[in-house]
N, C-alpha and C positions, 0 to 999 in steps of 0.2 A: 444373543445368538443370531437372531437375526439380522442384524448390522452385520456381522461376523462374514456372514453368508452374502450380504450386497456386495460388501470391499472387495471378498472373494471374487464375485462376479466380475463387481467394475473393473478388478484389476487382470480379469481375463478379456474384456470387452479390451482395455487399452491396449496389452498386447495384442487383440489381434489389428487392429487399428494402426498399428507401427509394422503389422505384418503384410500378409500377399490378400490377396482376393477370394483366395478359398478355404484361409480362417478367418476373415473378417466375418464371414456371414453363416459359418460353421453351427448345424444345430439352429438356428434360427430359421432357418426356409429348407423347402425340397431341394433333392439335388438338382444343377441345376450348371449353364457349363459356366469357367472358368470368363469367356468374352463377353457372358452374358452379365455376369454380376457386376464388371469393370463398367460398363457401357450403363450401366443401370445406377452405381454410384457417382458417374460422371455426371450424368443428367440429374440427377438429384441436385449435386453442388449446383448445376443452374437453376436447377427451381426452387432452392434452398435462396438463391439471387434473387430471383422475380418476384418471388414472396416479401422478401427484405423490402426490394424496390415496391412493393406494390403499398406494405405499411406506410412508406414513408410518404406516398403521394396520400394519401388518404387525406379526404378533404379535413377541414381542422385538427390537424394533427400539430400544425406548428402551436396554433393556439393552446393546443393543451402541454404542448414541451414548454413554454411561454410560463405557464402555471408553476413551476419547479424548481424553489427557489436556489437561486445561485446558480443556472445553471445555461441559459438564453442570455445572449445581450440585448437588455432594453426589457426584459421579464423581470419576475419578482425577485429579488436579491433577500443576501443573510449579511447582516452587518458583521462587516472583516471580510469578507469574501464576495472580488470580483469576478462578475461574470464573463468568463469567455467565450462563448460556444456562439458562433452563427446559425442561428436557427435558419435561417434564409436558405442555407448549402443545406443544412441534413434534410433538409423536406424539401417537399416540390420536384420541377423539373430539374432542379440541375441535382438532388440528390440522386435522382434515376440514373441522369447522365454518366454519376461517377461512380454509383453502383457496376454500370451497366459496362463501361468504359475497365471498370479492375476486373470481371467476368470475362471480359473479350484477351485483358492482356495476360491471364490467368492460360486462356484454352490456347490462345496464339501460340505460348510458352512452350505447351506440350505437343502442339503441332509441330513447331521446328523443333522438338526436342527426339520424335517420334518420329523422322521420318527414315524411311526404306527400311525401317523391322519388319525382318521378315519370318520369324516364328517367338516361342517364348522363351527359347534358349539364348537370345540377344540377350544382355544385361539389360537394355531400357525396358525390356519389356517387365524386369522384376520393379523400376521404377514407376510402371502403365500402370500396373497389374496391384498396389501393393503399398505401404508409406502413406496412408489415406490420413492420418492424423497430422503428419508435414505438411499433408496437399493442401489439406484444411488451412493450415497456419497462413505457409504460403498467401493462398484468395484472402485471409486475413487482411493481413501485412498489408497485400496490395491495393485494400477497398481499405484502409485505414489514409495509407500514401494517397488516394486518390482525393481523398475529401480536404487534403493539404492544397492544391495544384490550383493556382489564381487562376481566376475568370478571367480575365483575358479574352481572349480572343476562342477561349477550350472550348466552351460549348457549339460555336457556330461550327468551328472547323472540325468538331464530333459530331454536328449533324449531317455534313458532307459525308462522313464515313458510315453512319447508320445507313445514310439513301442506296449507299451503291449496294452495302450487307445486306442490307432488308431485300433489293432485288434479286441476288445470288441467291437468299432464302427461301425466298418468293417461289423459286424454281425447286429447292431443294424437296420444298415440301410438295407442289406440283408431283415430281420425281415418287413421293413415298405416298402419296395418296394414289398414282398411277399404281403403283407395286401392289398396296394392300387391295386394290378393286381388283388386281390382277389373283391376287391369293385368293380373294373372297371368293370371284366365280368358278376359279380352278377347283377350291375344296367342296363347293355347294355341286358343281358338276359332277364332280367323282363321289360326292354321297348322294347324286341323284341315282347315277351307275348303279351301285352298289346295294343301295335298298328302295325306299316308296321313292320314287322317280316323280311321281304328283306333288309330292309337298313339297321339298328340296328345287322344280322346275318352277312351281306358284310362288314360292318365297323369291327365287332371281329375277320372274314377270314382276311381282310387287313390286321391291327396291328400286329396278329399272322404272315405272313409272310412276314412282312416289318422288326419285330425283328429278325425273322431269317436268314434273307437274309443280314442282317445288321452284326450280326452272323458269319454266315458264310463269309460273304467278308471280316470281320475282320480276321479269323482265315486263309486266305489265304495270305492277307498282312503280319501278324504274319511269317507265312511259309517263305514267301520273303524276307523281310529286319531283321529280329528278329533272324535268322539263318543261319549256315554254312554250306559245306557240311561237311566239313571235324574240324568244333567246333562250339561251341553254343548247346552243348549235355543237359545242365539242361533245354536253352528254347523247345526244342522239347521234353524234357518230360514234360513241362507245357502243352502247348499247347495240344499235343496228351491225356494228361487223361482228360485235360478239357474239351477236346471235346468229350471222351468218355463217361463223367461222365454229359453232356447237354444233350446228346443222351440218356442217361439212364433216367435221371429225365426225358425227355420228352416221354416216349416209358410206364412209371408206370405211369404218369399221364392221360392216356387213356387206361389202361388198364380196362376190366368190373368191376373187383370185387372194385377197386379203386374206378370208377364212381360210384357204387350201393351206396359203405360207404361216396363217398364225392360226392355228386352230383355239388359241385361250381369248381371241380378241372378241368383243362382243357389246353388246349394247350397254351391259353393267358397266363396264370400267369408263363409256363415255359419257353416259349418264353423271356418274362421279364426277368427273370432268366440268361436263356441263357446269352443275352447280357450285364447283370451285369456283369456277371464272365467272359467273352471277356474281358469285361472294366479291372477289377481288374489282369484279367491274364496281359495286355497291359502295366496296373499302373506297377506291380512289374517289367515285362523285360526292363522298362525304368530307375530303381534301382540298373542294373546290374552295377559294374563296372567294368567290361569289353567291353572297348568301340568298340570292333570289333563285340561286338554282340547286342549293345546297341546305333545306329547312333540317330546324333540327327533327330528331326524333319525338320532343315531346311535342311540340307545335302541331305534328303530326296524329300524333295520337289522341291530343287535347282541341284539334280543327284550331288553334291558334294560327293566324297568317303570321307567311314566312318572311313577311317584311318587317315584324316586330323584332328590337336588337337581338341578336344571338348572345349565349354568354359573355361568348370569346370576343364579341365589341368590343369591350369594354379592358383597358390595361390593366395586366394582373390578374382578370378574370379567364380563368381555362374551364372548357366543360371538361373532366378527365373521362370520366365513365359512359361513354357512349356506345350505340349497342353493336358498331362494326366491332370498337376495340374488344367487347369481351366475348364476339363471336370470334374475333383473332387469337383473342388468348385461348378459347378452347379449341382450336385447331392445331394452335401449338404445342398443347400438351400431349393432344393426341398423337401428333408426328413424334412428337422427342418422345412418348414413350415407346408409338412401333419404332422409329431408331434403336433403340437399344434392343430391343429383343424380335426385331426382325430374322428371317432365315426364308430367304424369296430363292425359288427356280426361276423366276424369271431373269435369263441372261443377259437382255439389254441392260436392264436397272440395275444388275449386279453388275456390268463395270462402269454404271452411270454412278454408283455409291461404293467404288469397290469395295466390295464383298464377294467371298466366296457363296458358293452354293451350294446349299446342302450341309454344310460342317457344322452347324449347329444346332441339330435335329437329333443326334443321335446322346442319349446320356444316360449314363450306365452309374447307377447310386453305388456310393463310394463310401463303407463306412467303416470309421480311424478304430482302434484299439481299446481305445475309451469310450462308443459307441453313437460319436456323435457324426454327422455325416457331412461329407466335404464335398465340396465345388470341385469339377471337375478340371481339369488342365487338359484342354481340345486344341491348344495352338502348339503343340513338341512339334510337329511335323511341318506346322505354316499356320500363320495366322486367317481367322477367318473374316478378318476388315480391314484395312488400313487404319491402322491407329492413329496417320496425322490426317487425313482426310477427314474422319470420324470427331477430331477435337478442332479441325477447319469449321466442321458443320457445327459443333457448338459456339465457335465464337461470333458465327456467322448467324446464328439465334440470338445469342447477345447482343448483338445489334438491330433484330428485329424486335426481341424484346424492349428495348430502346425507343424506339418509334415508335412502336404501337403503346405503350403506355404514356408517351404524350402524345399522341393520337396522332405523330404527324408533324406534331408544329414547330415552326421555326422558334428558335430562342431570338430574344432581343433582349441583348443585355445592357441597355440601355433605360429602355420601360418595364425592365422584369415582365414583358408579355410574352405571349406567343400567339403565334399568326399560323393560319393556313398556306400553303405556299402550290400551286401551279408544279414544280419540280417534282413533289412527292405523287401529283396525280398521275403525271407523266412515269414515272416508276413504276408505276403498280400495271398502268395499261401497258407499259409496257411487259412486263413481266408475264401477264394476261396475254401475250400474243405470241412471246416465245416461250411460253407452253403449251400452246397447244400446237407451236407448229414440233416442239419436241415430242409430243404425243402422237400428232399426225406422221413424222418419222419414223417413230417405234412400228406403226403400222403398215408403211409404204415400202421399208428400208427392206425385208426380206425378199419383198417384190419387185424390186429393182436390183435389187443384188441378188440372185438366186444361189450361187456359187460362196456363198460367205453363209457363215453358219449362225442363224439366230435362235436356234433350239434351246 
C-alpha cells in the first residue's frame, strides 16, 4: 500500500516537473509568487553545478575513482573489460572547467532565448516559467558533451573568458550587496519609526561599527603580512587607495546635500561597502605570484616563514581550499540567493538589475479545488525582472564559480599545473574601483541631476 502511495506521488511530482512553475512546487511551500519560484529553481540548477564541481575537485577524489575496478585508465581493471574513462578530465581543474563551461552555455541559452518578454502571456515565458524536467535534461546532455571537447587549447582560452565573467560579476554582486544594505537600513529605519526606536537605532550604530572595525582590522593585517618594507610596492598601493577611496564613499554619504537628495543613504550601506572591497582587495593580494608578498594562510597561522615553498611551487601541486576561496563561495550564495527572491524600491538598482519595484511583495494564497495551494502568476500584466538579463547574471556566476574554485589559476596544459597570474589581480582591483565609483554615483548622481527622478 505503501509503495502504491509513492508511485502515486512520484508520478504526480513528474507531472508537475514537465509542467509550469506553480505546480512544480504546489503543496510543498507557502504561497508564494510565480517569479519568485522560476528564479529560485534556476539558481538551484547552479548550485546543483557548483556542488557537482565542488565533489569533483576534492582533494583525492581521483585516487579513489582509481580504486574502481574497470573503470580509470591506468586503475584497477576486471579481466575482459577495458578501461576507458580519463580520470585526469572528471576530476581536478579542468573537470570544473567543463562543469563550469556546460553551466554558462546552459544560462547563455536562455538569455538569448529570453530576450524582450515582456509579460507571461509570451509563450517563452511558459518555457521560463515551466519544462524543469527538459531543463534538467538539456544541462545534462550539455555537461556530458563537455567532458568530450579536447584539451587543446579549451582550458586557456576558458580562462580568458572566466577573467572578463568573474569582473562583470564582481560588480553584479557589488550591485546586490549595495541593494540589500539599502533594504536593511530602509526596514530597521521604518521599525525604529514605528515602535522602540532605541533598539532598532543601537542595532544600525552596531552593524555600522562592527563593519568597520572588521574593516579596519583587515586593512591593518593587509599592512603586516600582505607587505614589505623594502617590496610588495603594488600591495601598498591597493590597500592605501582602497582605504582612501572607503573613506571617501563614506564621508559623501553623510554629507547634507547627499542626505536632502537621498534620504535612505547612510553610513550602513558604506560600511557594507567598505568591507566588500577589504574582501576583494584581500581576494586579489592572494593572486599575486610573488610568494614573498603573497604567504599562504597556514604559514600565517602556524608563524611558518613565507619564504618556505608554497603548495602551488610545485607541478601538479594546487592549494584548492583557501580561505579567500571559501569566503568567495559564501558571498556567492548569499548574492544568488537575494537574486532570486529580491523585491528592492530602491530605483537606481532596480534598473541597474532590471527589475521592477514593488511587483513582488504583494501575494495573495491561492488555493486549487483539491486544497492544495498554488504559486501565484504576478507577471499577466508585465514581468517583474528581465528574464534574459536574470539568466546573463547566472551565467556570469558560472564563470565566477569557475575561478574562484580554482582559486584564480592559470591552467598549463603542458605540466597539468597551475600558476597564479598578475592578470587575475588586476581584475579583481580592478572591479574593487568600479564599485565603488558605482556606488559613489548612486550617491552623487541625484545631486547633480536634480531634475531627473532617483525616488
Amino acid at each position: 500500500m505503501g509503495a502504491c502511495m509513492a508511485l502515486c506521488s512520484l508520478a504526480s511530482c513528474a507531472s508537475c516537473l514537465c509542467g509550469s512553475a506553480p505546480c512544480l512546487l504546489c503543496g510543498c511551500c507557502p504561497s508564494s509568487n510565480n517569479s519568485t519560484v522560476t528564479r529560485l529553481v534556476f539558481s538551484f540548477f547552479l548550485l546543483l553545478g557548483t556542488l557537482v564541481s565542488i565533489i569533483m575537485i576534492l582533494p583525492g577524489m581521483e585516487t579513489q575513482l582509481r580504486k574502481i575496478p574497470g573503470f580509470c585508465q591506468g586503475g584497477s581493471t576486471i579481466p575482459g573489460i577495458e578501461n576507458h574513462v580519463n580520470c585526469d578530465v572528471i576530476v581536478g581543474y579542468k573537470s570544473v572547467y567543463r562543469m563550469c563551461f556546460a553551466m554558462a552555455c546552459f544560462f547563455f541559452l536562455f538569455s538569448a532565448i529570453m530576450i524582450r518578454v515582456k509579460s507571461s502571456k509570451d509563450p517563452r515565458a511558459t518555457i521560463q516559467n515551466g519544462f524543469w524536467f527538459f531543463k534538467f535534461l538539456i544541462l545534462v546532455g550539455i555537461t556530458v558533451g563537455a567532458f568530450f571537447i579536447p584539451d587543446g587549447t579549451f582550458h586557456n582560452v576558458w580562462f580568458y573568458f572566466g577573467i572578463v565573467g568573474s569582473f562583470m560579476f564582481i560588480l553584479i554582486q557589488l550591485i546586490l550587496l549595495i541593494d540589500f544594505a539599502h533594504s536593511w537600513n530602509e526596514v530597521w529605519v521604518r521599525n525604529a519609526e514605528e515602535g522602540n526606536s532605541k533598539c532598532w537605532f543601537f542595532g544600525l550604530l552596531f552593524f555600522t561599527i562592527l563593519h568597520y572595525a572588521l574593516a579596519f582590522a583587515a586593512v591593518v593585517l593587509f599592512y603586516l603580512y600582505y607587505t614589505k618594507p623594502d617590496d610588495c610596492a603594488d600591495h601598498k598601493v591597493f590597500i592605501s587607495l582602497n582605504l582612501i577611496f572607503c573613506v571617501i564613499i563614506s564621508v559623501v554619504s553623510i554629507l547634507p546635500k547627499v542626505q536632502d537628495a537621498s534620504p535612505q543613504s547612510g553610513l550602513l550601506q558604506s560600511s557594507v561597502i567598505t568591507l566588500y572591497t577589504m574582501y576583494v582587495t584581500w581576494s586579489a593580494m592572494t593572486n599575486n605570484p610573488n610568494r614573498d608578498c603573497n604567504p599562504s594562510l597556514l604559514s600565517l597561522v602556524s608563524n611558518i616563514s613565507s619564504s618556505q615553498p608554497h603548495p602551488t611551487s610545485a607541478p601538479g601541486m594546487v592549494q584548492w581550499w583557501d580561505a579567500q576561496g571559501i569566503v568567495g563561495l559564501i558571498i556567492f550564495l548569499f548574492c544568488t540567493l537575494y537574486a532570486s527572491i529580491r523585491s528592492s524600491s530602491n530605483a537606481q538598482v532596480n534598473r541597474l538589475m532590471q527589475t521592477e519595484e514593488g511587483k513582488d511583495t504583494d501575494v495573495e494564497s491561492k488555493v486549487s479545488e483539491d486544497g492544495l495551494r498554488r504559486v501565484v502568476d504576478n507577471e499577466e500584466d508585465g514581468v517583474t525582472y528581465s528574464y534574459s538579463f536574470f539568466h546573463f547574471h547566472l551565467f556570469l556566476a558560472s564563470l565566477y564559480i569557475m575561478m574562484t574554485l580554482t582559486n584564480w589559476y592559470k591552467p598549463d596544459t603542458n605540466t597539468q599545473a597551475m600558476a597564479s597570474t598578475m592578470p587575475a589581480v588586476w581584475v579583481k582591483i580592478c572591479s574593487s574601483w568600479l564599485g565603488l565609483a558605482l556606488y559613489l554615483w548612486t550617491l552623487v548622481a541625484p545631486v547633480l541631476l536634480p531634475n531627473r527622478d532617483f525616488s
